[in-house]
DRENSELUM-713855 format. One record per residue: residue number from 1; x, y, z of N, C-alpha, C in turn. Coordinates in steps of 0.02 Angstrom, whole numbers, plus 50000, padded with zeros to 5 digits. Last residue first. Layout:
N
R     k      nX      nY      nZ     caX     caY     caZ      cX      cY      cZ
R   NUM       X       Y       Z       X       Y       Z       X       Y       Z
...
% end
This chain:
366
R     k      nX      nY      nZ     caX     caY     caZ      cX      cY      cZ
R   366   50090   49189   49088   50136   49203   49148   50233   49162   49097
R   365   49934   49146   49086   50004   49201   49055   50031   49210   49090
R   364   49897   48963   49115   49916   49033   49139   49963   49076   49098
R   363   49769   48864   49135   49856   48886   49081   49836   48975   49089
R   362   49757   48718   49215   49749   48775   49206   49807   48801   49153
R   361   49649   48586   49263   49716   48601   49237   49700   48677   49222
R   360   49572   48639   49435   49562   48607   49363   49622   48598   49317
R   359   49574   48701   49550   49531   48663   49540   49515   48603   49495
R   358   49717   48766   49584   49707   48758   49538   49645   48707   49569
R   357   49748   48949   49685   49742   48864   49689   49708   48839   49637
R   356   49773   49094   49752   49743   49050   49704   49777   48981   49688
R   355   49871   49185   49805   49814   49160   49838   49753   49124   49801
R   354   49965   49219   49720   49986   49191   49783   49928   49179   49816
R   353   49908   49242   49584   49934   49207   49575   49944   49166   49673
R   352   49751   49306   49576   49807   49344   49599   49826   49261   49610
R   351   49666   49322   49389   49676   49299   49476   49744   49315   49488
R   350   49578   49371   49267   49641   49409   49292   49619   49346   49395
R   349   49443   49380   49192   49493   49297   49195   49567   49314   49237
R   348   49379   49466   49199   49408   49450   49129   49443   49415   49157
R   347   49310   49473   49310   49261   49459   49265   49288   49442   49201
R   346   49419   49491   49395   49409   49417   49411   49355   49413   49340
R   345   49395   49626   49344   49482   49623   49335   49459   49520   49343
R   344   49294   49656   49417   49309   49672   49359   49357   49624   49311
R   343   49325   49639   49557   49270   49612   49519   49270   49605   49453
R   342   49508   49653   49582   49454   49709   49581   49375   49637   49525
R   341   49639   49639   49700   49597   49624   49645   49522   49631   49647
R   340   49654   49616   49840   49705   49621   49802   49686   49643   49729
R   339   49581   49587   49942   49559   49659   49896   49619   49671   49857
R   338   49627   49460   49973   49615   49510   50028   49614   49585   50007
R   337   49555   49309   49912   49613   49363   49928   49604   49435   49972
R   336   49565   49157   49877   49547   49177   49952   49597   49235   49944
R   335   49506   49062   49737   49553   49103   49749   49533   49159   49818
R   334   49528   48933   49653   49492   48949   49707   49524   49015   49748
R   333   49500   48904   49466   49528   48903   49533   49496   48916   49584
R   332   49474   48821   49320   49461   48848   49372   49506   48844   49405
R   331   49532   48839   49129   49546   48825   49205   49492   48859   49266
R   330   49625   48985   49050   49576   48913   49052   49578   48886   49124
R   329   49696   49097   49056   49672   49095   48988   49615   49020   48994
R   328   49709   49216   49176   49697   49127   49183   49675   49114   49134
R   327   49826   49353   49209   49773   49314   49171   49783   49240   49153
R   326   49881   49401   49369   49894   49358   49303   49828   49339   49273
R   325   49963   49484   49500   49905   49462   49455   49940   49451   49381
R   324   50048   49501   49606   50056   49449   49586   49990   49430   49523
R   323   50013   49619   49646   50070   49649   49622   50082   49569   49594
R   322   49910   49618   49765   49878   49639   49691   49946   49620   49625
R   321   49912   49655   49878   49948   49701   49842   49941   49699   49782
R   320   49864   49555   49951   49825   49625   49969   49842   49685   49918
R   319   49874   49415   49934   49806   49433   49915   49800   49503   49915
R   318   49995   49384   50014   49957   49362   50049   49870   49415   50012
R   317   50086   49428   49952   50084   49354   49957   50022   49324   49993
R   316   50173   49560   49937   50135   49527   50002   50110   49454   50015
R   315   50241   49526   49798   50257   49571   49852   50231   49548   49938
R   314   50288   49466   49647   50253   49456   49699   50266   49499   49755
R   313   50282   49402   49478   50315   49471   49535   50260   49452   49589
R   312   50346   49267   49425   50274   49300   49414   50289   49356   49499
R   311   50454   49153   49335   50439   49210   49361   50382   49263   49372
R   310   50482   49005   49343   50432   49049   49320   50429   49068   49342
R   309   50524   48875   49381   50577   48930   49368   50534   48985   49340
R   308   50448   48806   49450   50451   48772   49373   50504   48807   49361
R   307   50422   48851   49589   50461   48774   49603   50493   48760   49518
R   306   50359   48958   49538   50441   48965   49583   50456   48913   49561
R   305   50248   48926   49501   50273   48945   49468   50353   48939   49492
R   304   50199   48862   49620   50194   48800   49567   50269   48841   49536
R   303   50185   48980   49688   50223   48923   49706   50236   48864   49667
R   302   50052   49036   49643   50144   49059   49628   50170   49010   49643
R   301   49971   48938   49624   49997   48946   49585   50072   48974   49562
R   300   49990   48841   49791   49962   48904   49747   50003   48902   49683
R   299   49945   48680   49833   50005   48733   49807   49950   48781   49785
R   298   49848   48568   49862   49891   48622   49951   49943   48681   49908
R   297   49950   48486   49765   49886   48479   49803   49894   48526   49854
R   296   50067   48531   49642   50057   48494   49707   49991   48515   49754
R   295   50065   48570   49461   50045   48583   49562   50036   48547   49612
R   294   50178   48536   49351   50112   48485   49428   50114   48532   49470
R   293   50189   48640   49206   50203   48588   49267   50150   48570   49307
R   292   50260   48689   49057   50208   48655   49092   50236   48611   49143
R   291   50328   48845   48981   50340   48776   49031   50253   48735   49066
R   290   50323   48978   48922   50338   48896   48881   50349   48842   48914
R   289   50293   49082   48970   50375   49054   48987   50378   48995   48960
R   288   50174   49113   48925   50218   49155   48904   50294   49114   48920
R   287   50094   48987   48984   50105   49007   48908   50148   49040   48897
R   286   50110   48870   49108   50133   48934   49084   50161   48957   49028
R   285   49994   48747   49125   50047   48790   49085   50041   48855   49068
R   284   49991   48633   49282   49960   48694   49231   50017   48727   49201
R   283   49908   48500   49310   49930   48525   49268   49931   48579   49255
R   282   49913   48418   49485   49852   48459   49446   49918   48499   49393
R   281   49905   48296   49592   49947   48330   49546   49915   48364   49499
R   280   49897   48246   49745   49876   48240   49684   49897   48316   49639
R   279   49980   48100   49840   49979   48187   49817   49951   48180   49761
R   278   49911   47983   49928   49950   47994   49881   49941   48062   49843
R   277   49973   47968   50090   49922   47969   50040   49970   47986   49982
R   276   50082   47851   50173   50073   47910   50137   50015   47931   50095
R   275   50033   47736   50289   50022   47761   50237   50016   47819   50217
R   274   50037   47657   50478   49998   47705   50439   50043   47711   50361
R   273   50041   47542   50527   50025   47561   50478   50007   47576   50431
R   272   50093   47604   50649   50138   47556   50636   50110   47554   50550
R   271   50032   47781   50683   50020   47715   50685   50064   47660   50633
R   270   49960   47959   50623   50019   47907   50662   49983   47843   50655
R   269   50011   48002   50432   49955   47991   50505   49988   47925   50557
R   268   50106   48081   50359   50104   48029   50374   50044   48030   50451
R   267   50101   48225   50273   50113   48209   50322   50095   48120   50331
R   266   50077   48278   50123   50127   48215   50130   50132   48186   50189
R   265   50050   48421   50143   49991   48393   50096   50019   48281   50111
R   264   50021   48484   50310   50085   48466   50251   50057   48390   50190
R   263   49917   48556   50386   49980   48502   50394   49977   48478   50309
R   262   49903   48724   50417   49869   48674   50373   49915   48615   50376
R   261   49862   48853   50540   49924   48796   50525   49873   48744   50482
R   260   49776   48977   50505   49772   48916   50547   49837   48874   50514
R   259   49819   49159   50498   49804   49075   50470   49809   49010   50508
R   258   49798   49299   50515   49851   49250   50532   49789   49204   50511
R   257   49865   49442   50349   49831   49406   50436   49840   49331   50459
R   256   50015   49520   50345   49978   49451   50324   49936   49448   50403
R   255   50012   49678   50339   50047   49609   50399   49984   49559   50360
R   254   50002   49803   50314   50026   49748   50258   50046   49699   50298
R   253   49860   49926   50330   49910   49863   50373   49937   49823   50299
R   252   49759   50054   50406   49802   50041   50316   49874   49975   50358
R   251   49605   50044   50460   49666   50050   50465   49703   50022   50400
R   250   49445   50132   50506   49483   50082   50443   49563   50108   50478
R   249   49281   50109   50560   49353   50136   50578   49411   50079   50521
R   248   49145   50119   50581   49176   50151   50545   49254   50184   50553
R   247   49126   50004   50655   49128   49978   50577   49143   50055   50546
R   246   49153   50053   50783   49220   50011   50734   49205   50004   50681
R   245   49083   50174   50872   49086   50110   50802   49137   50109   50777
R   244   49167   50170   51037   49152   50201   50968   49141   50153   50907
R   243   49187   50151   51166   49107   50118   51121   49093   50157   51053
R   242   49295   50149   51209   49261   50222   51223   49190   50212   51185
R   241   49355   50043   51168   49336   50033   51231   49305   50100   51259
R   240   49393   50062   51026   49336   50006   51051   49313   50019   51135
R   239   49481   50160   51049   49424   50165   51009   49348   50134   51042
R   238   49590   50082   51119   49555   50148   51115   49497   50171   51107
R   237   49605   49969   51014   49590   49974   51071   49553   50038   51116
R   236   49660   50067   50911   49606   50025   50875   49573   49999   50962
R   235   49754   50128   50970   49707   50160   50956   49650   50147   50935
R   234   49851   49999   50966   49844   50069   51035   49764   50084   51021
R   233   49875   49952   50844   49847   49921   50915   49798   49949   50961
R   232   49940   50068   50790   49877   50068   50787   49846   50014   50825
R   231   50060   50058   50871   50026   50106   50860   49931   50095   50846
R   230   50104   49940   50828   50093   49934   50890   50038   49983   50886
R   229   50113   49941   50686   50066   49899   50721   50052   49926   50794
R   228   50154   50135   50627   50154   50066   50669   50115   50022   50699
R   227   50006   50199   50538   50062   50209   50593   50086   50120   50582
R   226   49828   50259   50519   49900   50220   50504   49961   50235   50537
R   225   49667   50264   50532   49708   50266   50550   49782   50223   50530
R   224   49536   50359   50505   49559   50325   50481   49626   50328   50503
R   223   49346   50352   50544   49392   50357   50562   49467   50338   50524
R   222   49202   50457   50532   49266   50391   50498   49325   50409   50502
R   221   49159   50537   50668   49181   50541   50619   49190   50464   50598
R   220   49072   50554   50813   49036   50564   50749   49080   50553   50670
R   219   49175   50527   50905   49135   50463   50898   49064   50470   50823
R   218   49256   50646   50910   49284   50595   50870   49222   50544   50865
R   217   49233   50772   50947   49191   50726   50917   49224   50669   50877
R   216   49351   50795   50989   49298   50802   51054   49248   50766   51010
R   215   49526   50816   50974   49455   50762   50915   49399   50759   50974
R   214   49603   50835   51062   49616   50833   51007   49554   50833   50968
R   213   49536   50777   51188   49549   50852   51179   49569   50883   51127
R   212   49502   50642   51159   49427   50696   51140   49468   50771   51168
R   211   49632   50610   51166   49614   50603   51100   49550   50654   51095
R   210   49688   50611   51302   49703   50656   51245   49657   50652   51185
R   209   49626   50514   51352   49623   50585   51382   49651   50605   51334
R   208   49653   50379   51303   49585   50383   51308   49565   50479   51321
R   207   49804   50439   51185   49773   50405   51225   49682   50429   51270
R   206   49983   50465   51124   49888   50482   51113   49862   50438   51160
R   205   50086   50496   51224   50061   50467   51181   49996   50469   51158
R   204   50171   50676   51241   50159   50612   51256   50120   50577   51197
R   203   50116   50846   51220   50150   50797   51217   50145   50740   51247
R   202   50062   50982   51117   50030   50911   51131   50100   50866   51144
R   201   50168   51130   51096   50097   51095   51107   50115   51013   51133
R   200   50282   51194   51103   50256   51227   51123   50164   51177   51127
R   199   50475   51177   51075   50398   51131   51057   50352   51186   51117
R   198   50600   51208   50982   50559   51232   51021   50484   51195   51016
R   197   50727   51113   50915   50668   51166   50887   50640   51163   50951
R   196   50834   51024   50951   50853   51072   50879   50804   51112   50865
R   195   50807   50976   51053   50867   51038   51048   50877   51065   50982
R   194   50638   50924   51081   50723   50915   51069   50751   50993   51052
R   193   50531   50828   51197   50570   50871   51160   50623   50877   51132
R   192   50435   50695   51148   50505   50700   51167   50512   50778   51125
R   191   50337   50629   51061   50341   50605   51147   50407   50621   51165
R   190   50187   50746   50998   50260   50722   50994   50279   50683   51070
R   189   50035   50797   50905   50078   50770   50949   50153   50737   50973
R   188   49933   50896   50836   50007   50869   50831   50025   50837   50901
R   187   49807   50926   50751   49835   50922   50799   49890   50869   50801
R   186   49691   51023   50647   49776   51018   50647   49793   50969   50721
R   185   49540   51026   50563   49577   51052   50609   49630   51000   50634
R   184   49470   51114   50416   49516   51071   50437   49546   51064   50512
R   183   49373   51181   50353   49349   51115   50380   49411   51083   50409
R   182   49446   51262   50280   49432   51316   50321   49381   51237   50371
R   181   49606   51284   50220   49553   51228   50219   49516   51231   50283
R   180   49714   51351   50254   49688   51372   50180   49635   51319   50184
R   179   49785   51311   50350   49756   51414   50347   49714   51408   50290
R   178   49822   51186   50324   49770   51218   50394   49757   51293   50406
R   177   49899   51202   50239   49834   51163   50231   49790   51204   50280
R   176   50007   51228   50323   49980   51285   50274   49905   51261   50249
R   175   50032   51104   50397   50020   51200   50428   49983   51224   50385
R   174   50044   51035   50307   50008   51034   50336   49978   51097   50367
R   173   50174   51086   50247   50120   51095   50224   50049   51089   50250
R   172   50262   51074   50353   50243   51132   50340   50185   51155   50299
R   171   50250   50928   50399   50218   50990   50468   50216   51035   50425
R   170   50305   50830   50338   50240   50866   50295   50209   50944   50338
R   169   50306   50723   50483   50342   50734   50403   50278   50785   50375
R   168   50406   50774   50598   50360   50769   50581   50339   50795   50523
R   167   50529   50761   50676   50500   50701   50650   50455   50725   50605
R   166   50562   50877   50747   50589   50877   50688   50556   50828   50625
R   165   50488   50840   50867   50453   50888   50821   50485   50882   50747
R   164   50480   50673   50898   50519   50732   50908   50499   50799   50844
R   163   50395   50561   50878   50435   50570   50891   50455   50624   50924
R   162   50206   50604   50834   50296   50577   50783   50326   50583   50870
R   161   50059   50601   50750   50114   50604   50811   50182   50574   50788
R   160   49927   50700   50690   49970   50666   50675   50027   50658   50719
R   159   49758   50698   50664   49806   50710   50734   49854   50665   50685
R   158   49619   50797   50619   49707   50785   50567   49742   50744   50662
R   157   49435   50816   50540   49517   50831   50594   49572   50759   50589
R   156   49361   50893   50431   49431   50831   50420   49458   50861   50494
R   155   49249   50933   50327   49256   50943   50390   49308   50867   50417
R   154   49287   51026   50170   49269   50964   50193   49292   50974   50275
R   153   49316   51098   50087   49272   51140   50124   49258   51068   50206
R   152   49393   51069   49972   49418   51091   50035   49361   51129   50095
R   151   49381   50972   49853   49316   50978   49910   49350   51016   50006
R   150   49477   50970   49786   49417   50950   49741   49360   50947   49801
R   149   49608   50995   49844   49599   51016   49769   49529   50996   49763
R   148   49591   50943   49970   49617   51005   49988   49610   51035   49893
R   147   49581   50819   49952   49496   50854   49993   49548   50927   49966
R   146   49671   50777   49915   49632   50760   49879   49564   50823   49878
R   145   49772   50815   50027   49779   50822   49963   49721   50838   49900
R   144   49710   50703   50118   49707   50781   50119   49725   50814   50067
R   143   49754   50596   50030   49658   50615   50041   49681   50666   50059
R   142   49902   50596   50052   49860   50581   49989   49775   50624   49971
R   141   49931   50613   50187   49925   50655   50159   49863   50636   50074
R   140   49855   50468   50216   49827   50519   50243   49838   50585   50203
R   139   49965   50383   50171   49905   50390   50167   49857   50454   50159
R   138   50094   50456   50267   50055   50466   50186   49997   50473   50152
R   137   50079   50444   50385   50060   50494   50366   50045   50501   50279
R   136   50169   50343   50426   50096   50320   50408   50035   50377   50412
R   135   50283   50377   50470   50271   50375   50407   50208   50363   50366
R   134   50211   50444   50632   50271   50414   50589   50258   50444   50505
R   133   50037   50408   50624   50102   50416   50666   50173   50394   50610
R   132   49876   50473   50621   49949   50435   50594   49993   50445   50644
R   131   49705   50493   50594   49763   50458   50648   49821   50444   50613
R   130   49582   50588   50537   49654   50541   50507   49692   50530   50576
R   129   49420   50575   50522   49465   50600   50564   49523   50551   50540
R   128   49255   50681   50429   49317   50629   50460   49387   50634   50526
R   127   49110   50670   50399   49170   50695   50471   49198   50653   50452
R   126   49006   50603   50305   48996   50687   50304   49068   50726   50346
R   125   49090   50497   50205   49082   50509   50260   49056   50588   50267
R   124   49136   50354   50103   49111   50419   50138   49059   50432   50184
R   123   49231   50237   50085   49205   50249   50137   49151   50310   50144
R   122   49300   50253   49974   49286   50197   49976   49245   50184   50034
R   121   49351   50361   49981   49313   50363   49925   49284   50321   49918
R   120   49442   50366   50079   49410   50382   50100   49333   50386   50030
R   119   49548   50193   50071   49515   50265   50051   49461   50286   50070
R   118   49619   50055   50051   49613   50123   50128   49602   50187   50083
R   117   49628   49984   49967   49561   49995   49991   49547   50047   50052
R   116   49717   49933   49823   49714   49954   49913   49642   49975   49907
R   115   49828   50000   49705   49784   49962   49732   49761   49975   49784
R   114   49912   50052   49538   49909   50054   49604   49850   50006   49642
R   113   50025   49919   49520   49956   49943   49550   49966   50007   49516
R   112   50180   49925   49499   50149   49891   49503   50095   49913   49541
R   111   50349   49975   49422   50300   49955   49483   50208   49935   49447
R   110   50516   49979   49390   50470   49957   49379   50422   49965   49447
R   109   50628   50125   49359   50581   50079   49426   50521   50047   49386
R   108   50741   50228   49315   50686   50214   49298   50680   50142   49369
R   107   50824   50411   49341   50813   50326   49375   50726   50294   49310
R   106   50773   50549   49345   50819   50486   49262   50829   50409   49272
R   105   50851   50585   49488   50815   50600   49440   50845   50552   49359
R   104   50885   50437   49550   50906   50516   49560   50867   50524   49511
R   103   50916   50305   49678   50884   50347   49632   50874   50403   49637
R   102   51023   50272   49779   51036   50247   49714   50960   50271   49648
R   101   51005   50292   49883   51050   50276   49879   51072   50261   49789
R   100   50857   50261   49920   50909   50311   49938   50964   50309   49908
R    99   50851   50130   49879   50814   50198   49845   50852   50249   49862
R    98   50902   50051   49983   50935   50057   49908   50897   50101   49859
R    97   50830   50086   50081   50917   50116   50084   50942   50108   50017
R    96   50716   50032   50045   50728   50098   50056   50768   50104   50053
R    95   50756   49873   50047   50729   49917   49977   50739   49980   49972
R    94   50821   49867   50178   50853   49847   50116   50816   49871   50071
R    93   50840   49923   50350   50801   49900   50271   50851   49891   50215
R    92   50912   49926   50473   50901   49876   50432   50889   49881   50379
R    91   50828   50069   50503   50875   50027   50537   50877   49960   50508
R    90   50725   50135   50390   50726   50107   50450   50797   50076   50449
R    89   50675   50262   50295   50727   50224   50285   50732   50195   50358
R    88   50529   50301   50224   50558   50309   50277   50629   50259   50272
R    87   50473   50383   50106   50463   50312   50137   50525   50341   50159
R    86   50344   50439   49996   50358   50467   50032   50371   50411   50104
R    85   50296   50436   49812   50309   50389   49893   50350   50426   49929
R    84   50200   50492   49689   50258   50492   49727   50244   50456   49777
R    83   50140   50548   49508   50145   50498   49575   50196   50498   49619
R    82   50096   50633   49350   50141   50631   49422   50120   50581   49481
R    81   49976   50695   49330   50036   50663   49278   50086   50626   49314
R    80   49867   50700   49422   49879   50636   49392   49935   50633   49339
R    79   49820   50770   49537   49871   50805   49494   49879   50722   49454
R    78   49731   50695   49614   49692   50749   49574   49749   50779   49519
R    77   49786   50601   49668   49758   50593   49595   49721   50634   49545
R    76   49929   50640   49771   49846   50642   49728   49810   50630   49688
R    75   50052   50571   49842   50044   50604   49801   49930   50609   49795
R    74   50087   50469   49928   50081   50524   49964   50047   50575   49918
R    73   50056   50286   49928   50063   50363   49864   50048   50407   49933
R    72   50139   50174   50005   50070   50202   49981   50101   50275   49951
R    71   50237   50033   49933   50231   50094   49966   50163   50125   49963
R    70   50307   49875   49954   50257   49922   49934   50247   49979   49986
R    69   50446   49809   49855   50416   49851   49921   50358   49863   49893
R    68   50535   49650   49796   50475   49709   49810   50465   49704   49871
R    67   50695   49662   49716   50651   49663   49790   50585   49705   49777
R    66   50781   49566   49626   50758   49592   49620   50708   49609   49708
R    65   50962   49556   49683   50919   49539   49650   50844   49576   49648
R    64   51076   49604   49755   51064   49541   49763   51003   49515   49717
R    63   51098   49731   49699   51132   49688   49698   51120   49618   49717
R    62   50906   49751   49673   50962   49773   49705   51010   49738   49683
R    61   50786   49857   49582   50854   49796   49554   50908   49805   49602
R    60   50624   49831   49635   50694   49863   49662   50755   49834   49656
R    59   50466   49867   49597   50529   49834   49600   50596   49840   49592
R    58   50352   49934   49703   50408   49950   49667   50446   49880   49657
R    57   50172   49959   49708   50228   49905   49736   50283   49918   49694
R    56   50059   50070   49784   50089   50026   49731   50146   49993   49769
R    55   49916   50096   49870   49994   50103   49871   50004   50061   49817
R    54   49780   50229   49911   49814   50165   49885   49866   50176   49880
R    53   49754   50365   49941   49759   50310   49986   49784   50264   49977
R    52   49627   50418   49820   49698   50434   49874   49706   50379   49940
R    51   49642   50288   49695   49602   50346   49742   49666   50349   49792
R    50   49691   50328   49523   49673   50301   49565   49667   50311   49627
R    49   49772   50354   49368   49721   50341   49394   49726   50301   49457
R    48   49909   50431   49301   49880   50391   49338   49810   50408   49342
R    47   49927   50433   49095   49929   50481   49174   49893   50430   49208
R    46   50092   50439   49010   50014   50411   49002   50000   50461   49103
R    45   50200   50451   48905   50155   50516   48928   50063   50473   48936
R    44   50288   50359   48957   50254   50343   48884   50190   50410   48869
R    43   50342   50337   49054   50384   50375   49005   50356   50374   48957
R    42   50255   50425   49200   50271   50368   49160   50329   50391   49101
R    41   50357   50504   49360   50304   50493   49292   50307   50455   49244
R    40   50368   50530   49529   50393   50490   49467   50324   50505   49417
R    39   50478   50570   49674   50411   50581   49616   50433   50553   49559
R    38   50492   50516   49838   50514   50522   49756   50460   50523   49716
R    37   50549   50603   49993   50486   50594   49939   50526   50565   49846
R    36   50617   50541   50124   50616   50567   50067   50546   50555   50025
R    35   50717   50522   50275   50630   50505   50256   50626   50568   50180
R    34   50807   50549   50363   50798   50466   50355   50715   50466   50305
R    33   50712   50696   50444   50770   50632   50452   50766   50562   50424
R    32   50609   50721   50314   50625   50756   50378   50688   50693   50385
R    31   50620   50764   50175   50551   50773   50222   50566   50780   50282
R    30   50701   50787   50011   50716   50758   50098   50657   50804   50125
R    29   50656   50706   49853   50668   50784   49907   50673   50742   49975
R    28   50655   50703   49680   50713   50672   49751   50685   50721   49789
R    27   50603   50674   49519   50607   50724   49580   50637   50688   49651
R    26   50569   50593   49419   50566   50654   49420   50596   50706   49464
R    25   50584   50429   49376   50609   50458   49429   50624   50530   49424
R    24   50472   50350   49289   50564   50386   49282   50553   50425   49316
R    23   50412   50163   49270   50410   50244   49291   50481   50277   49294
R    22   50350   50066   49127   50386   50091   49186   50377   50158   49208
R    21   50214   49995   49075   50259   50042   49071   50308   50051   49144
R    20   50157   49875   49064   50179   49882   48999   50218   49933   49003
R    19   50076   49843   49168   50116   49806   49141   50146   49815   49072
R    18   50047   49954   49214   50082   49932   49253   50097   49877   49242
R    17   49996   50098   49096   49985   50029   49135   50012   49987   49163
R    16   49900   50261   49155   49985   50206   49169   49943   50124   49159
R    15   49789   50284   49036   49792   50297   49079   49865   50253   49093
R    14   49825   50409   48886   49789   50341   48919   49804   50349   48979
R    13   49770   50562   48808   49814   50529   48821   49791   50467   48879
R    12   49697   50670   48793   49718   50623   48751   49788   50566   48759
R    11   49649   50707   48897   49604   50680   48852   49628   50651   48803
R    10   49738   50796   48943   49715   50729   48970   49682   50687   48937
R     9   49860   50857   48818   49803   50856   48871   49786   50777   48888
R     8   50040   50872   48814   49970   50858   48807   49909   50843   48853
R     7   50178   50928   48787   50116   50941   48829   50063   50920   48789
R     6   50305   50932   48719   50279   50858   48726   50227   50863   48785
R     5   50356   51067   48699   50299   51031   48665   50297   50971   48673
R     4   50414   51079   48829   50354   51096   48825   50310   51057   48768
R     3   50555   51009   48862   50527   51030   48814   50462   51018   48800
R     2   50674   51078   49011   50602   51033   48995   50566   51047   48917
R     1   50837   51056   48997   50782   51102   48980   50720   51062   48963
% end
């Protein structure tokens, strides 16, 4: 029995902090095959903050140990007691199948952010237009969500493509979105009929002829698109080659971008002789775990941390998830990240541990 008097208003109460609270697992629901929503709220009656679109990062006590995922919020920020992920269970996985599998209402989950930069709050726009495919409908629901409580008048076309009609996660609300959001227009696509429902519209893959029958002004909107790499490959190509501006086209990606090969801080230069240089060794201590160690020249901080036995959570590694931040109590660094971390957050001494490098001795909370 839910007990009401622990209702309080917004105003009095803080916002989640993601290092001090966990989340408890409210709600379980099935979306379509292999694909669930979990809702969660803090336990400390605090409420989220943050724009539709961003994803947090879960940590996931499997039997083998701890795993981070990151998921994007399907949920809104306009309802802020509440947050949810809406994630797909693939052939292989290991974080999802152990969500499935093992959180029910009363679960608790550590996580982390929220974060990200795929928002439309971060972009505006008078037109938009959402591209998904698959699971990379969340996103997307999130901002429709958003537009649909605090600006449903908004002019939003929707193409979302799946699979097989059954695939297609959210089709009912969406539907219903689309009677009640009078700027909204709906298009579905699928590359396969099936036997369990009747298909009656858009089939095959999106492409240069489908898309302006779907979206005829697509070259006036922001664009925003998620799915599979390949997927958005497709359409990011697409795009470009119908001379539509790219600077107003955003895609939601967790693929590390690619990097030039750096040779190995110890390599030996050729010739009879040639000479190891000599590694230089930079000090830094980790206050909370009571250890001081050498960074190796060419090391990031996480990596200092791993090599000392210092634990500092990490997910993407590569600057975007934010889910490795730490306050730098002394010390410079150099830190190359990819909106992992907010101006703010670098103005009080906070760097993201996997894409920061020591300049100076340093001492880290961690």
């Amino acid at each position: 029995m839910t007990d009401l008097g622990l209702y309080r208003h917004l105003d009095q109460m803080t916002p989640w902090n993601d290092r001090l609270q966990v989340l408890e697992v409210i709600g379980v629901s099935d979306e379509a095959p292999d694909v669930k929503t979990f809702t969660f709220r803090s336990d400390n009656q605090t409420w989220f903050r943050y724009k539709p679109g961003q994803f947090v990062t879960l940590e996931l006590p499997t039997a083998d140990g701890p795993v981070m995922r990151t998921y994007t919020l399907s949920s809104s920020p306009s309802r802020p007691f509440s947050i949810a992920v809406t994630v797909k269970a693939q052939a292989g996985s290991t974080g999802t199948r152990w969500m499935f599998d093992h959180l029910t209402p009363g679960s608790h989950v550590k996580a982390y952010g929220p974060t990200g930069d795929f928002s439309l709050h971060s972009h505006p726009a008078a037109k938009y237009l959402f591209i998904s495919a698959g699971s990379g409908v969340t996103p997307m629901m999130s901002m429709l969500r958003w537009l649909n409580d605090c600006a449903p008048w908004t002019d939003v076309g929707f193409v979302n493509c799946a699979r097989r009609p059954e695939e297609i996660i959210f089709r009912k609300e969406l539907e219903l979105l689309g009677s009640r959001m009078p700027g909204l227009s709906l298009g579905f696509m699928i590359e396969e009929r099936s036997s369990r429902e009747g298909w009656f519209g858009h089939m095959g893959r999106i492409d240069a002829i489908r898309l302006p029958l779907l979206a005829p002004d697509f070259r006036e909107r922001e664009i925003f698109c998620c799915g599979p790499d390949p997927f958005m490959r497709a359409v990011r190509g697409m795009l470009d080659s119908a001379g539509f501006d790219m600077t107003k086209y955003h895609q939601e990606s967790f693929a590390a971008p690619a990097v030039e090969e750096i040779p190995a801080p110890f390599a030996l230069p050729a010739g009879d002789d040639a000479v190891a240089p000599v590694e230089a060794m930079t000090p830094i201590r980790f206050s909370l775990s009571d250890v001081d160690a050498d960074c190796v020249a060419g090391q990031t901080v996480l990596q200092t941390a791993r090599a000392s036995g210092v634990r500092i959570p990490a997910a993407c590694e590569f600057g975007l998830c934010g889910t490795c931040k730490v306050k730098k109590v002394a010390g410079d660094v150099e830190m190359s990240h990819n909106g992992g971390i907010l101006d703010h957050e670098i103005d009080d001494g906070f760097i993201l541990a996997c894409c920061s490098k020591p300049l100076s001795a340093l001492e880290i909370e961690a």
